[in-house]
RORO-335889 format. One record per atom (N, C-alpha, C): residue in three letters; x, y, z. Coordinates in steps of 0.2 Angstrom, whole numbers, plus 5000, padded with zeros to 4 digits. Example, Ala and Ser with C-alpha at 12.3 -4.5 7.8 and 13.67 -1.06 7.14 Angstrom:
# RORO-335889
Ala506649725039 Ala506249785039 Ala506649845039 Ser506449895035 Ser506849955036 Ser506450005039 
***
This chain:
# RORO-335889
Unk500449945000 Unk500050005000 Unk500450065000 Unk500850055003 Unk501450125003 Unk501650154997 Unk501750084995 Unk502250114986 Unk501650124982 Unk501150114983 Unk500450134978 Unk500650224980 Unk500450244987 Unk500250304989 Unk500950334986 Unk501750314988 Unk502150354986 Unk502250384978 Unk501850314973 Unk501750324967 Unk501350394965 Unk500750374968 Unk500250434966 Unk500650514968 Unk500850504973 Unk501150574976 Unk501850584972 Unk502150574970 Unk502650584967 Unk502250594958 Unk501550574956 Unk501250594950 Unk501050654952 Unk500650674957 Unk500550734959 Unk500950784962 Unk501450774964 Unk502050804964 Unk502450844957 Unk502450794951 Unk502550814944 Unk502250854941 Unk501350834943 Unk501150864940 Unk500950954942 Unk501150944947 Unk501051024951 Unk501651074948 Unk502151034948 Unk502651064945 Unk502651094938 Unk502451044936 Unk502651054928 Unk502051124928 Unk501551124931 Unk501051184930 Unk501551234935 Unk501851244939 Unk502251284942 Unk502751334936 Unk503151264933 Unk503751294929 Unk503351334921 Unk502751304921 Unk502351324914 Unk502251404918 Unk502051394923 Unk501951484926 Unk502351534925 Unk502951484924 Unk503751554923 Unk503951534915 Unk503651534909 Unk503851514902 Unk504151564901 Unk504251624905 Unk504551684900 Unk505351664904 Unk505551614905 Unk506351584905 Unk506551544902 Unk507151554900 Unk507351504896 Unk507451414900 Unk507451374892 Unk507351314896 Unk508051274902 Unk508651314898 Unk509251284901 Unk509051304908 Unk508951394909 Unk509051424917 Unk508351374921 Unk508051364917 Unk507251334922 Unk507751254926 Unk508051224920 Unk508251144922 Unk508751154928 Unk509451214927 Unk509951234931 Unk509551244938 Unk508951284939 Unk508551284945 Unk508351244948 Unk507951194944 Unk507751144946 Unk508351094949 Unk508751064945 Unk509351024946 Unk509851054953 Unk509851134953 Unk510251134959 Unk509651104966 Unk508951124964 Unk508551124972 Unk508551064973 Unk508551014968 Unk508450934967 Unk509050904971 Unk509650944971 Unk510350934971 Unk510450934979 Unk510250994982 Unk510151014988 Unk509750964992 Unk509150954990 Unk508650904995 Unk508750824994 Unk509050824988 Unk509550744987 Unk510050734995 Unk510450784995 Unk510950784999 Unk510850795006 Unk510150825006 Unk509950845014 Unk509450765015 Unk509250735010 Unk508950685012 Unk509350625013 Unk509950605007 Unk510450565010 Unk510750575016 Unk511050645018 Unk511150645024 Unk510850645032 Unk510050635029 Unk509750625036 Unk509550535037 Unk509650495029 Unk509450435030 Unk510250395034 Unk510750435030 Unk511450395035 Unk511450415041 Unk510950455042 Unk511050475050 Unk510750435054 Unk510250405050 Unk509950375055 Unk509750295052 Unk510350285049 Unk510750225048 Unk510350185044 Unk509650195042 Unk509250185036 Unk509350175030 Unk510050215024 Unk510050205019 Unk510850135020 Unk511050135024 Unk511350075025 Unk510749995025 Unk510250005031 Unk509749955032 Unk509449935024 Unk509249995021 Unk508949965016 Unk509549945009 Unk510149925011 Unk510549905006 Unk510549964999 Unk510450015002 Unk510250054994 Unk511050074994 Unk511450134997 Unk512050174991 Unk512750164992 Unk512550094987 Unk513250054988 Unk513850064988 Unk514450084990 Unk515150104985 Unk515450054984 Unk515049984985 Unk515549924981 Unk515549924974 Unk515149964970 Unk514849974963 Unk515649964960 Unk515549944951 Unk516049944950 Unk516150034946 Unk516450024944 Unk516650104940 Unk516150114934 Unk516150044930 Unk515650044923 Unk515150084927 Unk514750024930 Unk514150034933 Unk513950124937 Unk514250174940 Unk514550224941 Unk514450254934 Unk514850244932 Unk514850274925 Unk514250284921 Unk513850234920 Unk513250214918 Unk512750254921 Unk512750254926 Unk512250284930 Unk512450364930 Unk512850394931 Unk513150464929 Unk512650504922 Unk512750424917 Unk512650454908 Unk512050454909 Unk511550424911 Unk511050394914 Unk510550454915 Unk510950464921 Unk510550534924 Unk510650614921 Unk511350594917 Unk511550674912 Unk511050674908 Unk510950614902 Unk510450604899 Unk509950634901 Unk509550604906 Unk508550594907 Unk508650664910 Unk508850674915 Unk508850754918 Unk509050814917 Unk509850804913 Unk510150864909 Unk509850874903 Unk509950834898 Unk509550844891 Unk508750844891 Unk508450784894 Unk507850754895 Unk507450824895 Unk507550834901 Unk507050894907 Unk507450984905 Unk507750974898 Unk507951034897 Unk507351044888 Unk507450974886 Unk506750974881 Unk506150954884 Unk505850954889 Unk505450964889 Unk505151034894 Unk505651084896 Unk505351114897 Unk505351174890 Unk505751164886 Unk505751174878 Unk504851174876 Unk504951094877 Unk504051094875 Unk503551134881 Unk503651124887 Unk503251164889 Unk503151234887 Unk503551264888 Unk503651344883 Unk503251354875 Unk503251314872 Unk502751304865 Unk502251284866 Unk502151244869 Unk501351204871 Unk501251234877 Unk501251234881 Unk500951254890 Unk500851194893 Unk500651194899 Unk500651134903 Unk499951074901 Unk499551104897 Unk498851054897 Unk499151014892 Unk499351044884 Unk499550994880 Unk500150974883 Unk500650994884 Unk501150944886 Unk500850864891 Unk500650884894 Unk500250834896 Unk500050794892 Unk499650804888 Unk499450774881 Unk500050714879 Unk500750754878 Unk501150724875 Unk501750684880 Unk501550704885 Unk501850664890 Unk501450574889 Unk501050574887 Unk500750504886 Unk501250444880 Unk501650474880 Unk502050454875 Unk502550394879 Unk502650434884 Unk503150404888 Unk503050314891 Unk502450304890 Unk502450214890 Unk502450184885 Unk502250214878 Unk502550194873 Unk503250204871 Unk503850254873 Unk504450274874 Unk504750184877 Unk504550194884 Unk504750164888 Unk504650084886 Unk504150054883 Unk504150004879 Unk504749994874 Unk504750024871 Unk505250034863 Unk506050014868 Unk506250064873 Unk506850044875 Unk506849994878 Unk506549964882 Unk506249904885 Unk506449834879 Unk506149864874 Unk506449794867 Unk507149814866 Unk507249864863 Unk507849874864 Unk508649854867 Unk508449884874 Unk508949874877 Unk508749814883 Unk508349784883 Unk508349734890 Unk507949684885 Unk507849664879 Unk507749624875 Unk507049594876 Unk506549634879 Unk505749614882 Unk505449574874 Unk505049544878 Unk504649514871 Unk504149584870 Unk503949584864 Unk503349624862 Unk502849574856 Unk502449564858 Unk501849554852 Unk501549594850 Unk501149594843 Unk500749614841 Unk500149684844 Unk499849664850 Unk499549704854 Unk499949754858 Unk500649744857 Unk500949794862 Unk501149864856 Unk501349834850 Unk501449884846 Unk500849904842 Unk500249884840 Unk499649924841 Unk499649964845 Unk499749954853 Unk499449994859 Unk499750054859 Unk500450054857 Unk500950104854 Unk500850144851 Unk500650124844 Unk500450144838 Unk499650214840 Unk499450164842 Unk498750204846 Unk499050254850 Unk499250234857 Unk499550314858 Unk499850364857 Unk500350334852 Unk500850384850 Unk500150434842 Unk499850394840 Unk499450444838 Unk498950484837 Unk498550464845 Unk498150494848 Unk498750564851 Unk499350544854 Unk499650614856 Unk499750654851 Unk499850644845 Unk499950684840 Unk499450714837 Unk498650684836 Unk498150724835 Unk497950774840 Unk497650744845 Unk497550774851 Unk497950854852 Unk498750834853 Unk499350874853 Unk499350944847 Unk499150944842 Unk499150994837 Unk498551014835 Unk497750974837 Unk497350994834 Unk497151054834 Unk496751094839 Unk496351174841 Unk497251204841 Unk496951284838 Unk497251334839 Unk497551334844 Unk498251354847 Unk498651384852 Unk498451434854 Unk498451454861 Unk498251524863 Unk498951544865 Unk499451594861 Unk500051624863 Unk500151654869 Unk500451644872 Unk500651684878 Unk501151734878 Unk501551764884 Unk502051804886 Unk502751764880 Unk502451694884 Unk503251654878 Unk503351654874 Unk502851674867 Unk502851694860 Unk503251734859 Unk503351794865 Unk504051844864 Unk504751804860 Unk504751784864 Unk505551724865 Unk505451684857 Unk505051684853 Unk505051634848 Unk504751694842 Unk504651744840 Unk504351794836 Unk504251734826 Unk504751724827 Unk504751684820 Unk504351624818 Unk504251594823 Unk503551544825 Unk503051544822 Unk502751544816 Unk501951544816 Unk501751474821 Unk501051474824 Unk500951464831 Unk500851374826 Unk500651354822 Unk500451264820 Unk501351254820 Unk501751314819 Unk502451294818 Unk502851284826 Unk502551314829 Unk502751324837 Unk502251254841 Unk501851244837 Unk501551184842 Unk501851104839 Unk502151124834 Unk502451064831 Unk503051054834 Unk503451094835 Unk504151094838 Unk503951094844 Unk503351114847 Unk503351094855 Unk503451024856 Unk502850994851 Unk502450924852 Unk503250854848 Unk503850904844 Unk504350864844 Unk504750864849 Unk504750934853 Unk505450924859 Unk504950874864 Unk504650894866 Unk504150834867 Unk504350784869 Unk503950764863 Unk504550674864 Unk504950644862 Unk505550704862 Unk506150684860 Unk506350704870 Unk506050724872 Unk506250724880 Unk505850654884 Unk505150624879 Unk505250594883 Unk505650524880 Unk505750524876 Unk506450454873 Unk507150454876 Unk507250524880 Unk507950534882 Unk507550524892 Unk507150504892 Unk506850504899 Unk506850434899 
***
């Protein structure tokens, strides 16, 4: 029951967020992710150092350093990738779509995560999973461009944009943030 409750709060966590950071769209995307990544940075480290405090993240075998370097390594590129690159395209998209569509196109992410899943951990997929895909990913893309854009403050920042051309490039940074997630 826990992990169910931590799941849900940690969606509604995201989700409050991303309507937060859609609030400040007159930023650019690097400075919004540099803000987020330090405060994330901060409360990583005040949180690690309250669980070794109290000897917790030892009990639950979680922050190994018997790791090898590969493994380190991997997890470094891992987390540059989804977080640096990832969470810098999508607040890109946020900026050209706003928080409702992005939403929209955040559905992409379990047909994303399927695709990597064959790829890199060798899952079987049938028939039905690429349909289920296929149907996603093209509902996100109708859904995602159909009705007119209502332009915001952000449209400063992009003047050369006609808005079906700003909702395209929103709905590509999109998910291209979420394939790098």
């Amino acid at each position: 029951m826990l992990g169910e409750a931590l799941s849900l709060a940690a969606a509604v966590t995201w989700s409050l967020s991303v309507v937060l950071f859609g609030m400040r769209s007159d930023l650019p995307p690097l400075a919004l992710n540099l803000f987020k990544n330090t405060f994330a940075a901060v409360l990583l480290v005040l949180t690690l150092t309250a669980l070794d405090a109290s000897d917790g993240l030892r009990s639950a075998g979680g922050f190994s350093q018997s790791r090898s370097v590969l493994e380190w390594a991997t997890l470094a590129l891992s987390g540059f990738v989804g977080i640096t690159i990832g969470d810098t395209l999508l607040f890109t998209a946020l900026n050209r779509l706003g928080a409702g569509r992005l939403a929209i196109v955040e559905c992409a992410y379990a047909p994303c995560m399927l695709m990597m899943s064959v790829l890199f951990l060798g899952e079987p997929v049938g028939w039905w999973l690429i349909g289920g895909g296929t149907l996603v990913l093209s509902g996100v893309l109708i859904a995602a461009t159909e009705a007119p854009i209502k332009l915001e403050s952000s449209a400063d920042s992009l003047p050369s944009l006609q808005p079906s051309e700003r909702r395209w490039s929103g709905v590509v940074f999109g998910l291209l943030a979420m394939v790098t997630m």
